[in-house]
C-alpha positions as CSV (number, residue, x, y, z in Angstrom):
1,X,18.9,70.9,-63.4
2,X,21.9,72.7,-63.1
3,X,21.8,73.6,-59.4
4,X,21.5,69.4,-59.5
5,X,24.8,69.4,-61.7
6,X,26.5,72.1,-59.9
7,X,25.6,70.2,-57.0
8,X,27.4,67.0,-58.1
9,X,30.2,68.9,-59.6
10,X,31.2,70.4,-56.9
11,X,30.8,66.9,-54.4
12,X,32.3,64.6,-56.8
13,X,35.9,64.9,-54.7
14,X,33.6,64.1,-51.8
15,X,32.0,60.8,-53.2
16,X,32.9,57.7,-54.7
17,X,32.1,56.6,-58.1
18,X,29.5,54.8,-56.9
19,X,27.7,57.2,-54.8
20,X,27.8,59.4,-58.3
21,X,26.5,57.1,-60.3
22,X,23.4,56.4,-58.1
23,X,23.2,60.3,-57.8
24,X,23.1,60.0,-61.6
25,X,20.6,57.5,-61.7
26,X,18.0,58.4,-59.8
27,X,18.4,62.1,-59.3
28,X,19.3,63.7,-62.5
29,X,18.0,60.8,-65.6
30,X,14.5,60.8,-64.4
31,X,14.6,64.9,-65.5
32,X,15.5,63.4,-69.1
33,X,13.1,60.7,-69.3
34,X,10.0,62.6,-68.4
35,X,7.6,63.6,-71.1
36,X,11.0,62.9,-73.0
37,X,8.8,61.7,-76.1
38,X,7.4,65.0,-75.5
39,X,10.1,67.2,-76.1
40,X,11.7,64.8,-79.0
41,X,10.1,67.0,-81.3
42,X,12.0,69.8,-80.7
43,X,14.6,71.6,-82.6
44,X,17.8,69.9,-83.2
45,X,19.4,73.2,-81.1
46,X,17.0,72.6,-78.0
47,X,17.9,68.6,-78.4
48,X,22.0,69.0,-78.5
49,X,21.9,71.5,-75.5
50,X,19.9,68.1,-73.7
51,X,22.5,66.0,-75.2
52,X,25.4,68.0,-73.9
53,X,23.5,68.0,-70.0
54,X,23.4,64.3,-70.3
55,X,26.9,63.8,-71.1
56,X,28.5,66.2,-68.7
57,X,26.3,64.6,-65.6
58,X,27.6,61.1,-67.1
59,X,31.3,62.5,-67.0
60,X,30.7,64.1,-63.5
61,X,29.6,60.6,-62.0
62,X,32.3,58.9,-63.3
63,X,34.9,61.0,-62.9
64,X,36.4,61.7,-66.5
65,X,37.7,64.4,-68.1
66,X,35.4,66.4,-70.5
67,X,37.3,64.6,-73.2
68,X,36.3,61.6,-72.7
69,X,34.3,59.2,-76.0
70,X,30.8,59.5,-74.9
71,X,30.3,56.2,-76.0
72,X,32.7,54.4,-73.6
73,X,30.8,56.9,-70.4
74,X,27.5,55.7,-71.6
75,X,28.8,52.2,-71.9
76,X,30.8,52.8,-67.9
77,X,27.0,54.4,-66.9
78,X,25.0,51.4,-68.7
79,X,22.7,54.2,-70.3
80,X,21.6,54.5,-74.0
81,X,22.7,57.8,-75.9
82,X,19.8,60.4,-75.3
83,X,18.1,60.2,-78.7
84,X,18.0,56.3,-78.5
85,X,16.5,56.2,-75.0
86,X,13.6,58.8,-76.6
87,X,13.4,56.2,-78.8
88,X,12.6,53.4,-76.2
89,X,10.0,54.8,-74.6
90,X,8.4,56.3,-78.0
91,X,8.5,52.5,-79.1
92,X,6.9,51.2,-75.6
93,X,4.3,53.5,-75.8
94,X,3.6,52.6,-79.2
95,X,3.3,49.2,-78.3
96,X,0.8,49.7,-75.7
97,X,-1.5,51.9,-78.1
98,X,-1.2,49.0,-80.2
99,X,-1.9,46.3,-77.9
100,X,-4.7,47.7,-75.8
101,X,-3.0,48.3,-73.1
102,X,-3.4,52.0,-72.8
103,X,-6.7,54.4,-71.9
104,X,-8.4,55.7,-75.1
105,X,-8.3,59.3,-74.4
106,X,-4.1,58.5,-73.9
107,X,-4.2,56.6,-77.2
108,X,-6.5,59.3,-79.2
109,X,-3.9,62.0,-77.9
110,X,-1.1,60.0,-79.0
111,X,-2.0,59.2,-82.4
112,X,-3.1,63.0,-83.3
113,X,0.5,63.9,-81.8
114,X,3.1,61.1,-82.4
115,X,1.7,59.2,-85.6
116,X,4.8,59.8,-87.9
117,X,7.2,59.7,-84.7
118,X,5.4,56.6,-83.1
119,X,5.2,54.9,-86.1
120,X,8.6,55.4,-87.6
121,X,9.9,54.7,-83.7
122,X,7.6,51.3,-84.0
123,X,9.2,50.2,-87.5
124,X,12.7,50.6,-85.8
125,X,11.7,47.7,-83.5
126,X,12.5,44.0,-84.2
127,X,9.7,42.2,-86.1
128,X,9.9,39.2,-83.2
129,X,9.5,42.3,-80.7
130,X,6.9,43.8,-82.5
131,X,5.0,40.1,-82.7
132,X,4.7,40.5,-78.8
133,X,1.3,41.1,-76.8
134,X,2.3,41.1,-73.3
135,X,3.9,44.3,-71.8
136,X,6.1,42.7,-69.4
137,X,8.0,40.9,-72.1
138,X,8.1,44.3,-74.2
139,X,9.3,46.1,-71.7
C-alpha cells in the first residue's frame, strides 16, 4: 500500500480532485475492505496504524492538510470511518448466514470465528433492517 500512497502523494499536483478521488476509490479502499472482517480482530495498535492509512489516502485525494477533522474528509470522500465500514460488511455477512443466502461450509466457518463479533455487529443493525429477507434490499 504505500508505494500506492507514495504514488498518489507524489501525483496529487498532477491531478485534479477528481482524478484522486477515483484513484482513492477504486485503487487504494478495496485493500481495506478485503477480508476487512478478517483483520477486525486485531489489536487496537494493528487497527489505528489501518486507521491512520485510510485517513492520509483520504487527505491525499482531496487535497487537505494533515490537519484536517477526519470527519469532514470522510464526509468530502462519502466513506464511513474504518471501524464502521468493518462493521457493514460484518453485519451483511451476518445477514446472509442468517437468511440462507450463504454456502454452509462459509456459514460453519463463520459462526466458529465471528459469533461474538457477528452477533454483536447484527444487534447494532436496525430491527426494521434486521426484519429483511432479500439481500438486495439489505445491501
Amino acid at each position: 500500500k504505500s508505494k500506492r500512497i507514495g504514488a498518489m502523494y507524489r501525483g496529487s499536483s498532477l491531478l485534479p480532485v477528481k482524478y484522486r478521488k477515483m484513484f482513492a476509490n477504486s485503487l487504494m479502499l478495496p485493500h481495506f475492505d478485503y477480508l476487512d472482517t478478517i483483520y477486525g480482530r486485531a489489536p487496537k495498535s494493528k487497527l489505528q496504524e489501518l486507521d491512520i492509512l485510510y485517513k492520509k489516502i483520504a487527505k491525499i485525494a482531496l487535497g487537505v492538510e494533515k490537519t484536517e477533522s477526519s470527519i469532514t474528509v470522510y464526509k468530502d470522500m462519502k466513506w464511513l470511518p474504518l471501524h464502521l465500514r468493518r462493521q457493514v460488511h460484518l453485519s451483511s455477512y451476518m445477514f446472509k448466514v442468517l437468511n440462507g443466502h450463504s454456502p454452509s461450509n462459509f456459514i460453519n466457518n463463520f459462526i466458529k470465528n465471528f459469533y461474538y463479533l457477528g452477533a454483536k455487529a447484527w444487534n447494532s443493525v436496525p430491527l426494521e433492517l434486521r426484519k429483511l429477507t432479500d439481500p438486495k434490499e439489505f445491501g
